[in-house]
N, C-alpha and C positions, 0 to 999 in steps of 0.2 A: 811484303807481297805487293807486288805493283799490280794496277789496275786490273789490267788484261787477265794475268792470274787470279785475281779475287772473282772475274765476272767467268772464267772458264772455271772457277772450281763451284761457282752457284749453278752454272749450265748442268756440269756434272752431278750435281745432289739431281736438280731438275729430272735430268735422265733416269737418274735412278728408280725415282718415287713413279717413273711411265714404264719400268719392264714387269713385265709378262711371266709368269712361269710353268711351266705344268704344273697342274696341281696336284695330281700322285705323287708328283717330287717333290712338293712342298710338305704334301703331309707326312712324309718319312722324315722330313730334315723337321717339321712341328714336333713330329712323334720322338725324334732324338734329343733333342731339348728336353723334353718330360724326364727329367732326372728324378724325379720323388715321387713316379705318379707309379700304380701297381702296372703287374704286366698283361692283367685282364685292361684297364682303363688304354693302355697302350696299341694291346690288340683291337680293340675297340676301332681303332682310327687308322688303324693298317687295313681293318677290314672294309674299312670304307672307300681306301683307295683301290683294293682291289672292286670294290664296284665302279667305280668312279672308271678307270679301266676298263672294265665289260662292258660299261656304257660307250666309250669311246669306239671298243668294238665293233660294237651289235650297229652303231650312227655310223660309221669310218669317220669320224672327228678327234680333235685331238681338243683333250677339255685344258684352260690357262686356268689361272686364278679370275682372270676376267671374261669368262664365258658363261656365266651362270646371270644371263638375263632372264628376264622372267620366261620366257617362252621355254628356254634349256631346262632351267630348275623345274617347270612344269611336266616338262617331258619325261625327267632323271627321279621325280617322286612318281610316277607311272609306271617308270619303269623298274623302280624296288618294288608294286605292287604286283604289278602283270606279270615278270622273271622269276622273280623271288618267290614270290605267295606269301610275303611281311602282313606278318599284324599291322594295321594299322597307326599304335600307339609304339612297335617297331621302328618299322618308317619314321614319325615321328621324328624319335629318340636318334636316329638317322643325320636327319635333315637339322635337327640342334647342332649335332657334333660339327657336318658340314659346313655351317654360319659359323660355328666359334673358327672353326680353318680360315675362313673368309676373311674376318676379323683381323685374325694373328694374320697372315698375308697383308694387308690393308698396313698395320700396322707397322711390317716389315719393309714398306716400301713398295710394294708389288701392287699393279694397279689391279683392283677389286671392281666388279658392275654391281652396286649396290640393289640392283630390283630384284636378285635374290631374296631380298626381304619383301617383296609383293606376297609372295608364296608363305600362307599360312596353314602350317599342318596341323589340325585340330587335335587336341586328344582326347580319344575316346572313350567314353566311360567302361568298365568292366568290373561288375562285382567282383569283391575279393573276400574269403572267404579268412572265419576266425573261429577259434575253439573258445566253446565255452565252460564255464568250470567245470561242471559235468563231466565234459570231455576231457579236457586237462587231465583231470583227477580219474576215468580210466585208461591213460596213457600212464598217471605217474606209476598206478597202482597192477599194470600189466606186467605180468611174470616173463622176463627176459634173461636164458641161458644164458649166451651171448656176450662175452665182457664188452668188446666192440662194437656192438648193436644196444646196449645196454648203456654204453656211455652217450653215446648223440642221443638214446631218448633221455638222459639226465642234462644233457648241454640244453637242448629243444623245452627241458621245462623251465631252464632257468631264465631263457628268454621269452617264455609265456608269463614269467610272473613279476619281469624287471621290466619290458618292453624295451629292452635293447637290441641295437642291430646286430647282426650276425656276427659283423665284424668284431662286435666289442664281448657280445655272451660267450663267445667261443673262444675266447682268452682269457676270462678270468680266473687268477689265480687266489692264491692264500694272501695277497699284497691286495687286492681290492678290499678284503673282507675289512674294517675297520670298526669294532665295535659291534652292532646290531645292524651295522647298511653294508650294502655294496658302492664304493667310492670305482670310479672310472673315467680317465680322460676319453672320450669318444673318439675313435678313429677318423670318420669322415670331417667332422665339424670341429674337434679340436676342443667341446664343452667340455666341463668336469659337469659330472651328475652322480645323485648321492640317491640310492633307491635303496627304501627299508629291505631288510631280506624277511621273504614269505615264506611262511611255516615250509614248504618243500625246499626252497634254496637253502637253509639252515640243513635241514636232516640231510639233502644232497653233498653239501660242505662237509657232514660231518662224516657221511661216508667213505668218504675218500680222506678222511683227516686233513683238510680241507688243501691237497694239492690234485685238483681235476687233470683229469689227463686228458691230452692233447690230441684236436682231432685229423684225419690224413686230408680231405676238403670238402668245401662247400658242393660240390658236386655231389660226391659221395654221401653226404649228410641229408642234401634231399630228393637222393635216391631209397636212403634207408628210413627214413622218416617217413616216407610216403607208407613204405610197408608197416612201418610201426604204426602207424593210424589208420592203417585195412585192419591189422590184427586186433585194433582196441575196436572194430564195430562205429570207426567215424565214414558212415556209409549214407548218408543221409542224400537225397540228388539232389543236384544245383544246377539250374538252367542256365548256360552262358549263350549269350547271342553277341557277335562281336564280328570286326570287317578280317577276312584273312583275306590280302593279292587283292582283290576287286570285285571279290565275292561276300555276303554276309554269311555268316557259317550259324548254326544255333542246332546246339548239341547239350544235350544232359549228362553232367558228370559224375559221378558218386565224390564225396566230400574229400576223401583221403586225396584223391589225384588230383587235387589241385592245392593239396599242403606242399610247403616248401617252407627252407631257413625264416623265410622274412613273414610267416606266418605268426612266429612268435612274436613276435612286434605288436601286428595288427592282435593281437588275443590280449595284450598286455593291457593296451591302451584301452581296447574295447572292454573289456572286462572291469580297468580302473572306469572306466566310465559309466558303464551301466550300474557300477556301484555304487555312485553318487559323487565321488572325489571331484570336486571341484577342477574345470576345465584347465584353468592356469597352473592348478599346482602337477596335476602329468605332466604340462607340457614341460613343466622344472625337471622331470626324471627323461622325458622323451627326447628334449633336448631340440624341437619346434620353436621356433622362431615367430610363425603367427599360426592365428586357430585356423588360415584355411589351409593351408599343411598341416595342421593336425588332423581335422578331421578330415581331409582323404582315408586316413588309418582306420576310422571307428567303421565298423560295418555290422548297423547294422540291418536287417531283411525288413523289407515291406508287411511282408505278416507279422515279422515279431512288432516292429512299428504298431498296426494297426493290433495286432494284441492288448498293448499298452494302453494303446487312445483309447478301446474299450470299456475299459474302466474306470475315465475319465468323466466328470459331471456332467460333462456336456452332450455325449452319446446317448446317457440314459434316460 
């Protein structure tokens, strides 16, 4: 290669690493790369370009990969609150995905304005709520016709007593059972995790002679779940105070409506904990990496809190 050629083909990288591109189009051609990723994690970032587009709208601008200075990104989380009416911790969840686009772009060669990272989207706190054995136990013990409705409230207990994701309690089959545990490679994180099985995951197994049957979706699961825990009397009210769009909203919910799949989780762990099990050995079945992702999980209330400390030496 002579001279001329080596310093025209450096010019050319040069060029490269300075173009510009939409960034709706970049996330479709991000999102087509995603060969292993689900198609909710996919739509996920489709849906972002079509905001990304209504912004461009509503401004008449056309947003690159290099337009997201801090004044734009200031503008563009405004306007998922004020348009939209976003949870807060929405938004958020938002604005992560957005900065990973930014990244993979940067990465790609496309010039990025890194003062997108000026813009810090807090997350919000919001109680989350968890069954306690009590409850568990008339959820297991609730009389349900229903073969279909009867199966997700048996999927729903095996993940209040394993503390596994959604993802992974709702495929267990007769191949996890091993012995007295449930053995499972974790979907998300890719852990093996060995969690003893509790007296209801045994008689659940043995039910079905231990091939569970298969649920239609997550959707539908905490649609029906909700009403399974109206029907069990989980009616207790729980004050939520939280940012919706740009407004604080704070509304009193009865306990049921606000259960869903990944309720099982938080009851697993909350429960393994208020039983005394030592912090690190859940986090062996939970599949947490450090205690302060774990305990986001444990929830538990200010009065049950001060309940405890009540009869503590110190109080009395």
């Amino acid at each position: 290669m002579s001279v001329a050629g080596f310093f025209e083909k450096i010019s050319g990288l040069k060029s490269k690493k300075e173009e510009r591109k939409l960034l709706k189009v970049y996330i479709h051609q991000y999102v087509y790369n995603l060969k292993h990723r689900s198609r909710s994690y996919k739509r996920s970032f489709l849906n972002l370009a079509k905001k990304i587009e209504a912004f461009e709208n509503e401004n008449y601008i056309s947003i690159y990969t290099d337009s997201f200075c801090e004044t734009t990104a200031e503008n563009f989380v405004y306007f998922l609150k004020e348009k939209y009416n976003h949870r807060a911790n929405s938004v958020r969840t938002m604005y992560q995905k957005l900065s990973r686009v930014l990244r993979s772009a940067h990465k790609a060669g496309y010039k990025v304005d890194f003062r997108f990272e000026y813009i810090d989207v807090k997350e919000e706190y919001v109680p989350s709520v968890s069954l306690s054995p009590s409850e568990i136990e008339r959820i297991y013990n609730l009389y349900i016709k229903n073969e279909e409705i009867a199966k997700i409230r048996d999927r729903f207990i095996i993940g209040c007593c394993t503390a596994l994701r959604y993802s992974d309690y709702s495929v267990i089959s007769s191949e996890n059972c091993i012995g007295n545990n449930v053995t499972i490679k974790t979907k998300k994180t890719g852990v093996v995790v060995v969690v003893p099985q509790h007296r209801y995951v045994r008689e659940i197994l043995a039910k079905y002679n231990f091939h569970l049957p298969a649920l239609k979706s997550q959707q539908n699961f905490n649609k029906v779940i909700k009403n399974i825990c109206k029907r069990a009397g989980i009616d207790d009210l729980i004050r939520i105070e939280r940012t919706v769009g740009v407004k604080i909203e704070r509304k009193n919910y009865k306990k049921w409506e606000l259960v869903s799949s990944h309720t099982a989780r938080r009851s697993g762990a909350t429960n393994m904990y208020l039983a005394g099990i030592p912090v690190f050995r859940i986090m062996l079945l939970t599949g947490h990496s450090t205690e302060k992702s774990f305990f986001k999980y444990i929830c538990i209330s200010k009065e049950e809190n001060a309940s405890v400390l009540a009869g503590n030496e110190f109080f009395k």
